[in-house]
C-alpha positions as CSV (number, residue, x, y, z in Angstrom):
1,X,82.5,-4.8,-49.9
2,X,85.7,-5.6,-51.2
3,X,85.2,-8.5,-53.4
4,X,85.7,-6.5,-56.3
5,X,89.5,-6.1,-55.5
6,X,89.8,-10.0,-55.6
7,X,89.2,-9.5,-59.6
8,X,90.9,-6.3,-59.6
9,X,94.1,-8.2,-58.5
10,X,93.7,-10.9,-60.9
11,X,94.0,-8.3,-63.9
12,X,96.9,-6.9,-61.9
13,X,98.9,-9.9,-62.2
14,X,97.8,-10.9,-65.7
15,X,98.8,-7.7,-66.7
16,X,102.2,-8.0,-65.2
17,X,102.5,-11.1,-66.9
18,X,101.6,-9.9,-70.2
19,X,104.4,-6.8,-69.9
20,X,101.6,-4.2,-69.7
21,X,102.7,-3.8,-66.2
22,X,105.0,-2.7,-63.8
23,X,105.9,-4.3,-60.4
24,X,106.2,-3.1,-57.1
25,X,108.8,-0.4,-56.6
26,X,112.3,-1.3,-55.1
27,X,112.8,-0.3,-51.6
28,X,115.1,-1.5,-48.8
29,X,113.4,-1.9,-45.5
30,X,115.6,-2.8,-42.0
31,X,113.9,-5.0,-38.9
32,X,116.2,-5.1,-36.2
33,X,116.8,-8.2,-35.0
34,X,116.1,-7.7,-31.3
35,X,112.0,-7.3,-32.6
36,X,113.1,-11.3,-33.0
37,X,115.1,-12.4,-30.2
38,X,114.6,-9.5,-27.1
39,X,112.4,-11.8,-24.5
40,X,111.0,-8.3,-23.0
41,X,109.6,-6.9,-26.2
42,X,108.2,-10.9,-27.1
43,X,106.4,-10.3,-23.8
44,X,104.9,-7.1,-24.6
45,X,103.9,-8.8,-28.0
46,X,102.6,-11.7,-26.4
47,X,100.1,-9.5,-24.1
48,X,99.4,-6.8,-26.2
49,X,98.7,-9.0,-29.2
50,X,97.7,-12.6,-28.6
51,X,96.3,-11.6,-25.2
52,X,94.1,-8.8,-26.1
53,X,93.3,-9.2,-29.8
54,X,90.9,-11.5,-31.3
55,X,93.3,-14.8,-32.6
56,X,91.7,-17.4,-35.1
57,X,91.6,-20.7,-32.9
58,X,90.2,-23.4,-35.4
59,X,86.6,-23.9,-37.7
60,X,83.2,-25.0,-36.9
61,X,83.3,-27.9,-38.4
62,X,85.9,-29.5,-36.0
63,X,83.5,-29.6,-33.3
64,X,80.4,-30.4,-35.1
65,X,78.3,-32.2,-32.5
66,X,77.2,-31.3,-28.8
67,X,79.9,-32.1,-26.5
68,X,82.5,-31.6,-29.4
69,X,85.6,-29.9,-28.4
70,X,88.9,-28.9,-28.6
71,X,91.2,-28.6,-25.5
72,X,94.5,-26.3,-25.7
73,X,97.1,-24.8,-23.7
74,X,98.9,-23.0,-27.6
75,X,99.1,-20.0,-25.4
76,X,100.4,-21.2,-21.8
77,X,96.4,-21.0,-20.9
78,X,94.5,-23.7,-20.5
79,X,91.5,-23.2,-22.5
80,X,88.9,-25.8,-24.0
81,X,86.1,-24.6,-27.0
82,X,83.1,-26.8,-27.4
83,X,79.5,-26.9,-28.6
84,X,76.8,-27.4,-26.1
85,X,73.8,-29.0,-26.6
86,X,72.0,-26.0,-28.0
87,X,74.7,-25.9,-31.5
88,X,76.2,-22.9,-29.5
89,X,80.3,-22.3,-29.5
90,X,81.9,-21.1,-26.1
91,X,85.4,-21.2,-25.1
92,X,86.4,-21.4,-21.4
93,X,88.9,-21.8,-19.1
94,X,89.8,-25.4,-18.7
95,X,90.3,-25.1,-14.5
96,X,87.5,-25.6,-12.0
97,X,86.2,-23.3,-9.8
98,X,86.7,-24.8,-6.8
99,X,90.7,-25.9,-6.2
100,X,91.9,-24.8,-9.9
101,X,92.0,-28.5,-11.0
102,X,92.4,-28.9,-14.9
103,X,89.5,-30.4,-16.2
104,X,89.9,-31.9,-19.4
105,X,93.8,-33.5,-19.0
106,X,94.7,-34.6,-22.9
107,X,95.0,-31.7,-25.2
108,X,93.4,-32.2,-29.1
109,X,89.9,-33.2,-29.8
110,X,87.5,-34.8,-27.3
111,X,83.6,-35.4,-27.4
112,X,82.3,-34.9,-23.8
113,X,78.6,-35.5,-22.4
114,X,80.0,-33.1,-19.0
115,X,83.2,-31.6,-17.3
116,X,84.3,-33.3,-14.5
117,X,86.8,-32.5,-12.0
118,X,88.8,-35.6,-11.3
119,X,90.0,-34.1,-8.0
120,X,86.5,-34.1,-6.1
121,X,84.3,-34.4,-8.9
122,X,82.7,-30.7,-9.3
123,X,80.4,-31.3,-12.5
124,X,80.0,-28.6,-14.8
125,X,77.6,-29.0,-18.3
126,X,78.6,-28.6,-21.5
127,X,77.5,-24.6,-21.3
128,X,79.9,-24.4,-18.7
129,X,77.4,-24.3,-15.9
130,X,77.9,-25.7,-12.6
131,X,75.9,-28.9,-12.2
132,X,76.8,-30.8,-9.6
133,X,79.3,-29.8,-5.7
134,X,79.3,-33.6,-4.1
135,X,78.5,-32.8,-0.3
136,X,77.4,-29.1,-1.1
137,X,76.2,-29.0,2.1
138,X,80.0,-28.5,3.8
139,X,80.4,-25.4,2.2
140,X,78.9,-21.9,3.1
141,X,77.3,-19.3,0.9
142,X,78.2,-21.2,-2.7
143,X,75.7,-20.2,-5.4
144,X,75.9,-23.0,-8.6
145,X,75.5,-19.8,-10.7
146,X,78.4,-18.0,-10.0
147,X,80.9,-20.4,-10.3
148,X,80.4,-21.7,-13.4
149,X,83.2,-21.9,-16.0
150,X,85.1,-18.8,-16.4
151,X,84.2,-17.8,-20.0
152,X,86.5,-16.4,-22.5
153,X,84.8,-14.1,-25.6
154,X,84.5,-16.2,-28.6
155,X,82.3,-15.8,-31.7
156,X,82.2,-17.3,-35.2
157,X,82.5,-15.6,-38.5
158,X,82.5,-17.5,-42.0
159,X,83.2,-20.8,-39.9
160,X,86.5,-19.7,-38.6
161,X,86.2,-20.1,-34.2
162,X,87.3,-16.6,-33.2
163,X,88.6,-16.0,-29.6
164,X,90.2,-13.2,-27.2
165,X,91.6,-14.3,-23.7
166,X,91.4,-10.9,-22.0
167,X,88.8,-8.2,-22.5
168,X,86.0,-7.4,-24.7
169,X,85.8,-9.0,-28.2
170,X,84.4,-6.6,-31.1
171,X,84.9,-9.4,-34.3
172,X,83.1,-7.5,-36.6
173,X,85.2,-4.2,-35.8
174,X,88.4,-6.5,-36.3
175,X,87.3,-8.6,-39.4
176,X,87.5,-5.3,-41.0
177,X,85.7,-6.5,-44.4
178,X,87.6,-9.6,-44.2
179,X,83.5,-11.4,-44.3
180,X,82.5,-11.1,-47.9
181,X,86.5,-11.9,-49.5
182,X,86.2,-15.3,-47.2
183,X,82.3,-15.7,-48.0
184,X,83.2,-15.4,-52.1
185,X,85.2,-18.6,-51.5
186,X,82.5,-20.4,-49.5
187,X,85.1,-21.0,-46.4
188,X,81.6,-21.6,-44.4
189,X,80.8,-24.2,-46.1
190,X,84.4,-26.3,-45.9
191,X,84.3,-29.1,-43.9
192,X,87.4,-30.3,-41.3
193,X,89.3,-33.1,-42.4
194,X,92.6,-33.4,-41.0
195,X,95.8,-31.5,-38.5
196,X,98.8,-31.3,-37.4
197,X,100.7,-29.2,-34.7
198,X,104.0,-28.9,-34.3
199,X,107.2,-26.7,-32.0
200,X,109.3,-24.6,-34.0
201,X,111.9,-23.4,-32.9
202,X,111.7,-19.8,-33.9
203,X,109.8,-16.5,-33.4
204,X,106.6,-16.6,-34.4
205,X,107.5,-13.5,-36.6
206,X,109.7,-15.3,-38.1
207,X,107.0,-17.8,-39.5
208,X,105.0,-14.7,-40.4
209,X,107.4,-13.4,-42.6
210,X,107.7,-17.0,-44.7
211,X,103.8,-16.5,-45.7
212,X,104.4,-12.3,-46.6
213,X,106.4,-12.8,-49.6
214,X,106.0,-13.8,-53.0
215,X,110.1,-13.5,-53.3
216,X,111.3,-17.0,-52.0
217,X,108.2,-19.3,-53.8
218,X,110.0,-21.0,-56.8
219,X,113.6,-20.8,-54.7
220,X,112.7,-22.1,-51.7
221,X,110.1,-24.8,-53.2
222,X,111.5,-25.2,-56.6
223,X,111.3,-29.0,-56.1
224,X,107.8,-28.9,-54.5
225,X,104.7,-26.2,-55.0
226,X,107.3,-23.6,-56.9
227,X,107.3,-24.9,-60.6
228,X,103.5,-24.1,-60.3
229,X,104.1,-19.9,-60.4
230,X,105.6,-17.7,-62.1
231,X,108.7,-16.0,-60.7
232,X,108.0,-13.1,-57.9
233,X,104.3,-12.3,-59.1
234,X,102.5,-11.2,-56.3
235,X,99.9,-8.7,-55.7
236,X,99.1,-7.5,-52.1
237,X,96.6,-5.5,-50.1
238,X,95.4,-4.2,-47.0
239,X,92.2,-4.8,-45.1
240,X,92.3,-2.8,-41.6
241,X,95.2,-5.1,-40.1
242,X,94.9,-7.9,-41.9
243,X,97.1,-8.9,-45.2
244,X,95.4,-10.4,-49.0
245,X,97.8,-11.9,-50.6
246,X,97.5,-12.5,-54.4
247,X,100.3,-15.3,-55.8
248,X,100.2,-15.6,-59.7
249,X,99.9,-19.6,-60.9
250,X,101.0,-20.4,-64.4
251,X,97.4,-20.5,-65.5
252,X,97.2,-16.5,-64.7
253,X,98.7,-16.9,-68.7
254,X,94.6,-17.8,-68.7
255,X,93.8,-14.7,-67.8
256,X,95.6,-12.5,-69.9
257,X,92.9,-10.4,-72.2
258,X,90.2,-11.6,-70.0
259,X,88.2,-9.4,-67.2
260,X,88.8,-11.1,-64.1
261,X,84.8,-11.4,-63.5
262,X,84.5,-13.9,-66.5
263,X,86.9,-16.5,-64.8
264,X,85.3,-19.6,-63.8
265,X,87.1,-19.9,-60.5
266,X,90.3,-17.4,-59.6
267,X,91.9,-20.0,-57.5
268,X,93.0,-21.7,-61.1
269,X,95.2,-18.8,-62.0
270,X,95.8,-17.0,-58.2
271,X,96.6,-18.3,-54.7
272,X,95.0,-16.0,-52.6
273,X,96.1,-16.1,-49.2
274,X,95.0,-14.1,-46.1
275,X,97.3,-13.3,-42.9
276,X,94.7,-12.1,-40.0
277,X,96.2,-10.6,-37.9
278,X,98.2,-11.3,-35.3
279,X,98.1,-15.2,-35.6
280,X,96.7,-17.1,-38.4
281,X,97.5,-17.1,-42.6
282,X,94.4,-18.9,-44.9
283,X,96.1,-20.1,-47.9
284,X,92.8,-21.0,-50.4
285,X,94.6,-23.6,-52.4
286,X,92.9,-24.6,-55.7
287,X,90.6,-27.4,-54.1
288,X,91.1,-27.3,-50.1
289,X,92.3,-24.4,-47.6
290,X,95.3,-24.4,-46.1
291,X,94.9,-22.6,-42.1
292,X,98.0,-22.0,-40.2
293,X,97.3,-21.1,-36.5
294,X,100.7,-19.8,-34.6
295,X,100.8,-19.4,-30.6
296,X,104.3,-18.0,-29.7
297,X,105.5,-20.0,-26.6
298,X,108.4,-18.2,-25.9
299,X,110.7,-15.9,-27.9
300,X,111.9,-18.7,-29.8
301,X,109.2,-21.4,-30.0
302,X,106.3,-21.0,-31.3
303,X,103.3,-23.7,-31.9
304,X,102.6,-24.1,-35.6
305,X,99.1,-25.7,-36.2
306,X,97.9,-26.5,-39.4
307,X,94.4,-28.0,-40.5
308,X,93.1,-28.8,-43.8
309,X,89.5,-28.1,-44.9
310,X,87.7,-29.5,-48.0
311,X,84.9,-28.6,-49.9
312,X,82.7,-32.0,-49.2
313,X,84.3,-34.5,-46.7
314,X,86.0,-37.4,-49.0
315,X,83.2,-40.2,-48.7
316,X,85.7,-42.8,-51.2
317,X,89.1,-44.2,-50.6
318,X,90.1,-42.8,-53.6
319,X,89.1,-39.0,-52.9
320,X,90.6,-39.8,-49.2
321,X,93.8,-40.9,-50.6
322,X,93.5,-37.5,-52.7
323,X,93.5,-35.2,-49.4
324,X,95.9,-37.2,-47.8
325,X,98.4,-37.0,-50.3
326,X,97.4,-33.1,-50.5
327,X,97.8,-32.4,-46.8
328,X,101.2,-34.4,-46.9
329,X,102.7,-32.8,-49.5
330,X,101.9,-29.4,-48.3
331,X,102.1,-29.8,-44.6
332,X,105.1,-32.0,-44.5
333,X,106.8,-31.2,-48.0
334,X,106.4,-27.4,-47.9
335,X,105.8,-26.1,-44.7
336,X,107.8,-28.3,-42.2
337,X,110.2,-29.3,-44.8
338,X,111.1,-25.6,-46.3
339,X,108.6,-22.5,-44.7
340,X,109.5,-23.6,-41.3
341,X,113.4,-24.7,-42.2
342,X,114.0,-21.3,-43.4
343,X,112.7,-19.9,-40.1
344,X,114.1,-21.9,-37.5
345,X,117.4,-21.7,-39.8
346,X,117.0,-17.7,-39.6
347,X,116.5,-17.8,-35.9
348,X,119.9,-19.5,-35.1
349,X,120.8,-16.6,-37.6
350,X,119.7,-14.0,-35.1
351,X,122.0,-15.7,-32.7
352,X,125.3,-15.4,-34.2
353,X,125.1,-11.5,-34.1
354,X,126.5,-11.6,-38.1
355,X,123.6,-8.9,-38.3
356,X,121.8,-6.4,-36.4
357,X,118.8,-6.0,-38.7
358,X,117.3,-8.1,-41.8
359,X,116.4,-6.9,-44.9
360,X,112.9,-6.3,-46.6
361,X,113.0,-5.5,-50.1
362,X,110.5,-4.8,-52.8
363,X,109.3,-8.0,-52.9
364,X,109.0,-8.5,-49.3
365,X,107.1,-5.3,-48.6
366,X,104.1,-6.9,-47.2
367,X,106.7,-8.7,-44.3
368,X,107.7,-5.1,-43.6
369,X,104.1,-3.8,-43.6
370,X,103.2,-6.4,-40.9
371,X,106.2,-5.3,-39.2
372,X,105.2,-1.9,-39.2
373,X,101.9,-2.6,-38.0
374,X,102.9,-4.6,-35.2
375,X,105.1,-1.4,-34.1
376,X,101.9,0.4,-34.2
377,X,99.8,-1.4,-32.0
378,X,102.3,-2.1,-29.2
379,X,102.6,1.8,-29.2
380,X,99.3,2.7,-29.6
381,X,98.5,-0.1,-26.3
């Protein structure tokens, strides 16, 4: 269980604040900039990563009734996750059996009481059985059985919808002690409330890297989020191949000559955030969760979807305003307007050939470490 190193980086930082404390080490770390802009090795990346590892697709509570679901193509597959009429989660292939019609045509939420093909009407329930073949009597040998929706392995963990397109899906393996961190801050129990997604025109490593660094936060946002930290006070760690991220708030001055465990609630004095990896960063915000989903389209675009959960869904116009103003503010202020400037900015970078590598220092050593593990895993497949 590693919920004791949530407390253990809280005295960290409040002992870096206080001076009785040193910071990371210096270091100078080189990516080369083909990892960003080669469209061979972005293939590799896209099949050896997003392809065969399991990739955070939304939560629960998005699709919260029977026939609730959420149709995507994020990763050039046409895919549709919904809850049938036993509560259960499945994701399949949006495409029927019988010509390879798409099912569902409008991507985003939909509430659906079947699957119909629109081309000759091939019915299929919300367990992705086969229901209905209009004049089943012109075809030859067709068992309803086995052509039901081609599934693809999905399970959920802490409320988070898990999926992996290709090949057999071991969450727990993967989670990697990842369960108790997100059960301490009851991300079960949040509650959808509202989305965007967006293109960006950039590698999706490039987005990565914005949410792996402490460095940039009251440079890059110093007229948004960054007056609320302290300059460069981060604290980082590992769990198998995913990333904790601990970002020091001005109330970690709170915590100073105080054990962590007495806190009322860390998020006051730390920003923990989580990149799972390959796709998605949690960023557990003081009163609602931040969840950033990326699905690389191409070596330079990459879809950016962000959703906000809340602890109780706002039942006044007042605590809706609140949220609404939130998500704004962070979605439009901070991530469109500076996380995902900075990387579309970099990108046209990588274009200009000024440089053949960037620069990681010690700071930015958790950008390098994803780096790093990325190189791992496309050798290792």
């Amino acid at each position: 269980m590693s919920v004791s190193d949530l407390y253990s980086a809280v005295d960290t930082l409040a002992a870096r604040f206080d001076g009785e404390a040193d910071g990371p080490e210096a270091c100078s770390i080189r990516i080369p900039v083909h990892h960003y802009s080669d469209p061979k090795r972005f293939e590799q990346e896209r099949r050896e990563l997003f392809m065969q590892l399991p990739l955070v697709l939304g939560h629960e509570s998005q699709i919260p009734e029977p026939g609730d679901a959420i149709v995507q193509d994020w990763l050039g597959v046409p895919l549709i996750t919904i809850r049938d009429q036993q509560g259960h989660i499945a994701t399949f292939y949006n495409v029927c059996r019988h010509r390879g019609m798409r099912l569902v045509q409008a991507e985003g939420p939909a509430q659906l009481r079947s699957l119909v093909c629109p081309y000759h009407q091939w019915t299929y329930g919300l367990d992705g059985g086969l229901r209905n073949i209009p004049r089943c009597e012109s075809f030859v040998g067709i068992d309803k059985a086995d052509n039901g929706l081609v599934p693809v392995a999905t399970e959920v963990r802490n409320g988070l919808i898990w999926a992996q397109i290709e090949g057999n899906m071991d969450i727990d393996s993967h989670l990697a002690g990842l369960g108790p961190e997100f059960d301490f801050f009851r991300l079960g129990d949040f509650h959808y409330c509202q989305q965007s997604v967006r293109e960006v025109s950039a590698n999706w490593k490039l987005v990565q890297d914005a949410f792996l660094d402490g460095y940039h936060v009251t440079r890059l946002h110093k007229n948004t989020v960054g007056p609320f930290f302290p300059d460069s006070l981060a604290e980082t760690g590992m769990l198998g191949m995913h990333t904790r991220s601990a970002v020091a708030r001005n109330e970690i001055a709170d915590a100073v000559g105080t054990a962590a465990e007495s806190l009322p609630d860390l998020r006051h004095n730390v920003t923990f955030s989580y990149t799972t990896f390959p796709n998605a960063v949690l960023v557990f915000q003081p009163d609602y969760i931040s969840v950033i989903c990326l699905f690389p389209k191409s070596v330079d675009r990459t879809i950016f979807v962000h959703y906000m959960l809340v602890p109780e869904l706002p039942e006044t116009e007042e605590r809706r305003d609140h949220f609404g103003r939130s998500f704004r503010l962070i979605d439009e202020g901070v991530f469109a307007a500076e996380d995902i400037f900075v990387a579309e900015g970099a990108q046209r970078g990588l274009h200009s050939a000024a440089n053949d590598s960037l620069l990681f220092g010690g700071l930015e050593k958790a950008a390098a470490r994803f780096h790093r593990l990325i190189e791992e895993q496309l050798s290792d497949s």
